[in-house]
N, C-alpha and C positions, 0 to 999 in steps of 0.2 A: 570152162569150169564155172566161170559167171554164172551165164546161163543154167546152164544145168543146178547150182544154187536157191536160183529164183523157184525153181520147180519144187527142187528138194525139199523147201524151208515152209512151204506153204501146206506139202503134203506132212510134214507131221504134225501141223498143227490139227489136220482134221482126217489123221489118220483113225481114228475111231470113230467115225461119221460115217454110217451107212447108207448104204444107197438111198433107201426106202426113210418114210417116217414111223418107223415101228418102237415099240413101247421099250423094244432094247437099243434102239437109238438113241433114245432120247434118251436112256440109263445114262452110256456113253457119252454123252454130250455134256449133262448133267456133273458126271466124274472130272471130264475134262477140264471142264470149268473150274475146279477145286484145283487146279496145277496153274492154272490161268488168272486166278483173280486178280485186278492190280494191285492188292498189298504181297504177294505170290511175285510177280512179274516183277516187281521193283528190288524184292530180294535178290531174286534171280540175275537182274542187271546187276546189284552190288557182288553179288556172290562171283559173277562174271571179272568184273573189271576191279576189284582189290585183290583176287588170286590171280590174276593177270600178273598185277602190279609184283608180288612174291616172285614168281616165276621168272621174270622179266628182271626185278633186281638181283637177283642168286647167277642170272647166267651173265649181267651184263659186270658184274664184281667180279666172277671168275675169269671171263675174259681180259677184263682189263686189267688184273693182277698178271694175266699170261703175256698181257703183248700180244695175246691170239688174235687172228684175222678175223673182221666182224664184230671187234670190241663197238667202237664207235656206233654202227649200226645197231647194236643191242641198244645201246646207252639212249642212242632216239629215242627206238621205241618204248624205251622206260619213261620218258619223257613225253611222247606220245600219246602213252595209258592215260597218263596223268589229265594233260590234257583233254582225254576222251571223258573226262571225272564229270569236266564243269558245265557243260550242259546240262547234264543229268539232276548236280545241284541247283543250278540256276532255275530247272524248271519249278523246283521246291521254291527254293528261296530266293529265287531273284536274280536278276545278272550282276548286281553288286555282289549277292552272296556267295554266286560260282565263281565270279571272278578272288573274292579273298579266300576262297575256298583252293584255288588252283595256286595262288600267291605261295599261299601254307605248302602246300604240298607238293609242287613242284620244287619248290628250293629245297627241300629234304630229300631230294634223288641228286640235286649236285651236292648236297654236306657227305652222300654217301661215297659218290665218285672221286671227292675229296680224302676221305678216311684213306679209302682203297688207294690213292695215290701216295701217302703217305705212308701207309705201311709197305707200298714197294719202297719206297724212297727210303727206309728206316727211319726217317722222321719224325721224333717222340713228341716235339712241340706241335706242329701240325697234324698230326692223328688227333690227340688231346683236343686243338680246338675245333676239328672234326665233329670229335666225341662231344663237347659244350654246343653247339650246334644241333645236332641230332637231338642231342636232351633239351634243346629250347623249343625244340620242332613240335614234338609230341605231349610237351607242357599247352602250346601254344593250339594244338589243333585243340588237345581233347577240351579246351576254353571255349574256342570254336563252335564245336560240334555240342557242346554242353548250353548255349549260348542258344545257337540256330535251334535247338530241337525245343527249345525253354524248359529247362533240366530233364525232359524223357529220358534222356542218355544225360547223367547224371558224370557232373565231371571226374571228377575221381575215377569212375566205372572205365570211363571213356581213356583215360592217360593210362591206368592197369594196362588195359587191353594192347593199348599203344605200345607202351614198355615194352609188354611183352613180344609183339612185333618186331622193335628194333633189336631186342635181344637176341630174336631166332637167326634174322638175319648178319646180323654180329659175329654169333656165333655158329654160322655154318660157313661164314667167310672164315673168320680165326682157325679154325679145323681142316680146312682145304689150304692155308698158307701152311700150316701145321703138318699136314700130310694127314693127316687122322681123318681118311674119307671114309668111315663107316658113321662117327658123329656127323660128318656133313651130313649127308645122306637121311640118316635117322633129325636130326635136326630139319633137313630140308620137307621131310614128310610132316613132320609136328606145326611148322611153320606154315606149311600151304593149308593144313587144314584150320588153323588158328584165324586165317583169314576169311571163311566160312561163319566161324563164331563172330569175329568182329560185324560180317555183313547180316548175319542175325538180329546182333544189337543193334545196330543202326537204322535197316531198315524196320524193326520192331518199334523203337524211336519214333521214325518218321511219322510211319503210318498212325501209331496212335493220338499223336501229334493231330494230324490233319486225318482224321476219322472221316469227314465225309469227302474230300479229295481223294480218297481211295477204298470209300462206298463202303464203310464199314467192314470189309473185312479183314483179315489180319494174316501177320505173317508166319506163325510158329503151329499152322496147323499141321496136323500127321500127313496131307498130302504134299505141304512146301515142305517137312521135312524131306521127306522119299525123294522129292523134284532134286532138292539142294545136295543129297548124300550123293543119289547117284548122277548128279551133273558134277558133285566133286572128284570122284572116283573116277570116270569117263577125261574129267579135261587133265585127271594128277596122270593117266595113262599117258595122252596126250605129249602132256611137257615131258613126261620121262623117255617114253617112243623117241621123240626127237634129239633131244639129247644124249642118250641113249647112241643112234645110230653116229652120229656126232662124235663121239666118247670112241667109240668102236674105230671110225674110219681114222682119229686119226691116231689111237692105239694110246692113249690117254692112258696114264696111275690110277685112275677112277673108276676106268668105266666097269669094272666088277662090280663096284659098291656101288652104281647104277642100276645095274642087272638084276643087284638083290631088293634094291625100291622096286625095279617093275616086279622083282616074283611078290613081295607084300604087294601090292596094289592089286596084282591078280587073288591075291588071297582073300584080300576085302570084298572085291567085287563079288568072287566064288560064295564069300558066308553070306554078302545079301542076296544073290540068288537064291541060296540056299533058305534062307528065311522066309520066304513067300514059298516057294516052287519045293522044299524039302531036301534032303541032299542029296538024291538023287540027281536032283536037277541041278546042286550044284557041283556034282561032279562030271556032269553033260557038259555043263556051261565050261567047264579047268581041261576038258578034252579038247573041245572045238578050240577055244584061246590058245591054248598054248600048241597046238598041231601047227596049221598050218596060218598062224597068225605072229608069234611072236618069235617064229624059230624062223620064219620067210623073214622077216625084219633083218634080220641079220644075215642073212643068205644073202639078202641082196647088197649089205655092206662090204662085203666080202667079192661079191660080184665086181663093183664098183671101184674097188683096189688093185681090182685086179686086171680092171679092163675089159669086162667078159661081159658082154653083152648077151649072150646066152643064156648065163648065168643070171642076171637081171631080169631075163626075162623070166625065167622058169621061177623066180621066186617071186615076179608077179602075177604068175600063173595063177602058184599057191595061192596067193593073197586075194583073187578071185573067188578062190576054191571056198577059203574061208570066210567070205562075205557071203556067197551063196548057203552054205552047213550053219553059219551064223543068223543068218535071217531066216531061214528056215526053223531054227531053232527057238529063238523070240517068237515069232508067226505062231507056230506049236503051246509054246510056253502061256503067251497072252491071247492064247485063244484064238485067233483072228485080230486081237484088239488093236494090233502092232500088225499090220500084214505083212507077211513073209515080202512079199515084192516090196513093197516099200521099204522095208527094213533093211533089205539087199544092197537097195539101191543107198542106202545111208550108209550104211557099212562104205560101201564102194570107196565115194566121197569120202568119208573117214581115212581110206588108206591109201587115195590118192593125194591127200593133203600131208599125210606123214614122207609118205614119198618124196612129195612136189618140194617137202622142205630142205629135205636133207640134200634132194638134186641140186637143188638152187645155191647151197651153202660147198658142194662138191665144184660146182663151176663157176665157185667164187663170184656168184649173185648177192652179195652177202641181206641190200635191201631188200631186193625180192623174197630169201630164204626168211628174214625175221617177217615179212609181210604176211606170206603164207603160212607161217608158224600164227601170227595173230589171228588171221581170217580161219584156222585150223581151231584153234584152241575157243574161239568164240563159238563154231559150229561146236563144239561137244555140250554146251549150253542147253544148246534143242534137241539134242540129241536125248539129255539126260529130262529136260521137257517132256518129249515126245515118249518116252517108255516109261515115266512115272506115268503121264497121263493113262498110256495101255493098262498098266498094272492097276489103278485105281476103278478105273471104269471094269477090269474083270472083277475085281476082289469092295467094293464099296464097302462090305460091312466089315472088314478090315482096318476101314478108317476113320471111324466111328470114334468117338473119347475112350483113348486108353484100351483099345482093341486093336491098335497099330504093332505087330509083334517088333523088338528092340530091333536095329540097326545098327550091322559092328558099326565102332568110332575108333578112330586114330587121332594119335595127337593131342587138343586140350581140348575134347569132344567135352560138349555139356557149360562151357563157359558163358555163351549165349544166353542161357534159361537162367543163370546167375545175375544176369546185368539190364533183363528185363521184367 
């Protein structure tokens, strides 16, 4: 799988690069480059690794509230994200700065696993200074971050934002002790895209900030939006898919109110298709998905219960079937911009990584299963990369000031353009 990664990741980047140097190449290239810019790229890394962070603290709270197998290993890798933060800041700010940067923010994933320990415990004292913790946490970053950017991100803006963060996750924990998994759920969707807005504001911060360390250009253009929507959409499928299968094998109170996040996720994706390509195209796009993509998902859960290796296989048949009618379809859709073979080939990867997680977590791999869940949910990054790129370099005068047609938004869509 390595291997074949190294190939994959390099063909989207120069998947609209034509053989030849002709005047639609160079269109191409030119488009390309608007998904690519480094104040683009640097979103794109935040937008990656703080919707991580979300993800990552909602499964690693539920499990440790359960006792379930793989608590611990979530909880790493929560701690892990975190850890993967401070490079990234340090290359800004310095290695003093990654380093108090990681300080901050790491100790806010143990005040969390603390909360979560005390509310199994029933614990009223220790939840409370749980909860005083958490609130010094996000007092303390948004100083921080208000601080490092020298008020870009404007303190105030920065603790809102934050608030809001610990709220969601608060409150999709409270809801799932509760029982009330349709607030989870709906909660869990608001929350993962909220963290899109925060990496808005931030890297919008950054960049402005340090204007020629990332060459004058900027992050809140109509092309990083289209990168950012549909790399969120692609990685919230992602964490659902997995979970999702999860929920299913081991016959989970939830997993319905799972089911109904993935069918909105597919609806989001459905109206943005639809919004470039017409409806037509986006009810192309809700055939192919849900045929032999989201219903083999579960076929193969089903399989796997049941011991039937037959049945596994016939649902990763489909799951072929539907990377081939899928990449076919993008190829079709963006012209060539997006080649069908290539696309195929990305898909593939895509749902052999869904797989590979859920394998790993069935024969109680539990590291390997949160590994491959990482190394899954980073590839949807480029994934959503590589098809804004297709799409821009077909449609350019699309992206033009205020000729970019709207983008459904979920959750606290638009918070972003308030804080910058």
């Amino acid at each position: 799988m390595k291997k074949l990664k190294k190939v994959l990741l390099p063909m989207l980047g120069v998947s609209l690069l034509a053989t030849s140097v002709t005047p639609a190449a160079v269109q191409a290239q030119e488009s390309m480059s608007q998904v690519e810019t480094p104040a683009v790229e640097l979103r794109g890394a935040l937008d990656h690794l703080l919707s991580e962070h979300f993800v990552l603290a909602v499964k690693a709270m539920q499990t440790q509230y359960d006792g379930a197998p793989g608590a611990d290993e979530a909880q790493a890798a929560l701690e892990q994200n975190a850890a993967d933060m401070e490079p990234a800041i340090a290359s800004i700010y310095g290695e003093e700065g990654g380093a108090e940067f990681n300080r901050i923010f790491s100790a806010h994933n143990q005040y969390t696993a603390d909360y979560v320990q005390a509310v199994k415990d029933g614990d009223e004292q220790a939840q409370q200074e749980a909860e005083d913790m958490l609130d010094s946490f996000y007092g303390e970053l948004a100083s921080f971050l208000a601080t490092a950017t020298e008020g870009n991100l404007p303190e105030e803006a920065a603790f809102e934002v934050l608030d809001i963060h610990e709220e969601q996750v608060a409150d999709a924990f409270d809801a799932y002790v509760a029982g009330d998994y349709e607030t989870v759920y709906m909660t869990y969707r608001e929350g993962l895209s909220h963290m899109f807005d925060i990496s808005a504001a931030l890297s919008g911060a950054i960049t402005t900030q340090n204007s020629d360390t990332f060459k004058g250009t900027a992050t809140d253009t109509d092309a990083a939006n289209l990168r950012s929507d549909l790399s969120a959409s692609v990685a919230e499928h992602f964490a659902l898919a997995t979970l999702g299968m999860n929920k299913e094998f081991n016959e989970a109170s939830d997993f319905d109110f799972v089911s109904w996040a993935e069918d909105e996720n597919t609806a989001d994706i459905k109206a943005a298709f639809a919004s470039i390509y017409g409806e037509e195209g986006g009810e192309q796009f809700e055939t192919i998905w849900q045929g032999n993509h989201i219903v083999a998902q579960s076929e193969y859960v089903t399989a796997a219960k049941n011991n039937d290796e037959d049945g596994k296989q016939a649902a990763i048949d489909k799951l072929h079937t539907f990377a081939d009618e899928f990449g076919e379809f993008l190829g079709t859709a963006t012209e060539g911009n997006l080649p069908k073979e290539s696309a195929t080939d990305i898909v593939n990867m895509h749902e052999e990584q869904v797989i590979n997680t859920f394998e790993l977590y069935v024969n109680e791999d539990y590291t390997g299963s949160v590994d491959q869940f990482r190394e899954g949910y980073a590839f949807t990054f480029e994934i959503g990369k590589g098809l804004a790129g297709a799409i821009v370099a077909q449609h350019p005068d699309m992206f033009e000031e205020e000729a970019m047609p709207e983008m459904p938004k979920t959750g606290m869509g638009g918070m972003s353009k308030a804080l910058t």
